[in-house]
C-alpha positions as CSV (number, residue, x, y, z in Angstrom):
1,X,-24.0,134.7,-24.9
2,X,-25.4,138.1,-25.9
3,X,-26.1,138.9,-22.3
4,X,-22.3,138.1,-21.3
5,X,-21.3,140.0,-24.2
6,X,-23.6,143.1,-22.9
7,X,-22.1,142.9,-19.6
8,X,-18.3,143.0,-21.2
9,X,-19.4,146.2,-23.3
10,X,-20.8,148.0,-20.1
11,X,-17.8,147.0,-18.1
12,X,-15.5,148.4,-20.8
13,X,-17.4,151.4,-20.6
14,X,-16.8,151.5,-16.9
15,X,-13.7,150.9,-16.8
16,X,-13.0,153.5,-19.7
17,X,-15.0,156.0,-17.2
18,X,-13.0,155.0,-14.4
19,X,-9.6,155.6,-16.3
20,X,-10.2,158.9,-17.8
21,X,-11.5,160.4,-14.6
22,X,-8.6,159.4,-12.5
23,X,-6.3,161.1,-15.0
24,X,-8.3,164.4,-13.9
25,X,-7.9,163.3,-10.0
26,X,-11.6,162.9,-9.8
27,X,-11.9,159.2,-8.8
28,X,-8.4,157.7,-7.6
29,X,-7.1,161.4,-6.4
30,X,-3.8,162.8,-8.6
31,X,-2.5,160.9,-10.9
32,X,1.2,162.4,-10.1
33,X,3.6,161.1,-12.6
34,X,7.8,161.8,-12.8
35,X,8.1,165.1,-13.8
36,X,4.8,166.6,-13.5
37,X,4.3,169.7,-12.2
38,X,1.6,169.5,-9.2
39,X,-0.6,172.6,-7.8
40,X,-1.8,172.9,-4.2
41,X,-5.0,173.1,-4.3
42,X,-5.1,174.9,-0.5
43,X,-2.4,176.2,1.9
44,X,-0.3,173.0,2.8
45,X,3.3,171.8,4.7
46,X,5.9,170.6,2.8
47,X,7.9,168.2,4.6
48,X,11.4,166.3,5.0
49,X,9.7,163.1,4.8
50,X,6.2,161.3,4.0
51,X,4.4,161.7,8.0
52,X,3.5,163.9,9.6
53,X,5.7,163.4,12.2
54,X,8.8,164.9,10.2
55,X,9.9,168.7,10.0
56,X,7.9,171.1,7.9
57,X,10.5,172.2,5.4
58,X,8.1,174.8,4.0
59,X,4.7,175.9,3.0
60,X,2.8,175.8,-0.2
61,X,0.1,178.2,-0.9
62,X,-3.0,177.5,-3.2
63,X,-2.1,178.1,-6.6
64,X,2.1,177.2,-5.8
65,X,3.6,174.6,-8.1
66,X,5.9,171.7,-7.2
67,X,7.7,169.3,-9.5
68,X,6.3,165.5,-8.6
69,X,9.4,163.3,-8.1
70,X,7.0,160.2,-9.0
71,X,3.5,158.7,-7.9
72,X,1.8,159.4,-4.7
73,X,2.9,156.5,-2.4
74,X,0.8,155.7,1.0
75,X,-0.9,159.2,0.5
76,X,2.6,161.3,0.3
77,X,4.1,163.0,-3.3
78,X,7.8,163.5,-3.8
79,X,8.5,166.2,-4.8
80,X,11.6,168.5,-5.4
81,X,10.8,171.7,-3.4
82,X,13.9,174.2,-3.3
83,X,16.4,172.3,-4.7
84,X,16.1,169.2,-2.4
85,X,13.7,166.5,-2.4
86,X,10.3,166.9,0.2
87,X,6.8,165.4,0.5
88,X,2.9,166.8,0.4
89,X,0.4,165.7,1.0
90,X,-1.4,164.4,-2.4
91,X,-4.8,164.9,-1.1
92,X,-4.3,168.6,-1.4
93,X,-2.5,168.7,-5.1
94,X,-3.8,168.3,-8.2
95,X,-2.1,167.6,-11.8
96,X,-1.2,171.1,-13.5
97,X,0.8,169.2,-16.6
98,X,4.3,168.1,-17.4
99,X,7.3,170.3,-16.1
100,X,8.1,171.6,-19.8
101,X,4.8,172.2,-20.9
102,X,4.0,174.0,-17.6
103,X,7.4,176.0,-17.8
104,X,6.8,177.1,-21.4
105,X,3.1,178.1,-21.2
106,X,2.3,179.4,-17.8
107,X,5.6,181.4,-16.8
108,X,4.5,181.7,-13.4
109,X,6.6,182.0,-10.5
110,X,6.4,180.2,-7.7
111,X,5.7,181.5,-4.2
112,X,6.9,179.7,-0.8
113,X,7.8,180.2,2.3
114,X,10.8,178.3,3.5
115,X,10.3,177.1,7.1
116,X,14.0,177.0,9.5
């Protein structure tokens, strides 16, 4: 008994682990939420769609901030980019906070380049 209950307490603390470094986007990659403002972490496309294969819509530069739309799905984030809904890439974002939090604190402008 005391070596199942030694087992539960280190896979608590794994798990515990596990959970609070996947909110930094250290284990699982971002955590993108609804309404969270994302930072590229590198130069990167936005798109019209989640591939690859759709048009680039624009580009982000490191340090640019997006408004996630929800969670990553199959690698992509949607996100609202110019007034209209796009995908990135979620490897190359990283959490930078909630929308109003970001908005009130930072006061940073955003700088992209719309691609026609």
């Amino acid at each position: 008994m005391n070596m199942v209950l030694r087992g539960g307490r280190g896979l608590g603390a794994a798990a515990a682990l596990v959970v609070g470094l996947s909110g930094l986007g250290l284990v699982v990659g971002p955590a993108a939420v609804a309404d969270s403002v994302m930072t590229a972490t590198t130069a990167v496309n936005v798109r019209a769609g989640a591939s690859t294969s759709t048009s680039v819509v624009g580009l982000l530069y490191a340090g640019n901030s997006v408004t996630a739309l929800g969670p990553a799905t199959d690698g992509w984030t949607k996100v609202s980019y110019n007034g209209r809904t796009a995908y990135v890439f979620a490897a190359y974002l990283k959490s930078a906070g909630t929308t109003t939090a970001a908005a009130a604190t930072t006061g940073t402008s955003v700088r992209a380049t719309t691609i026609e």
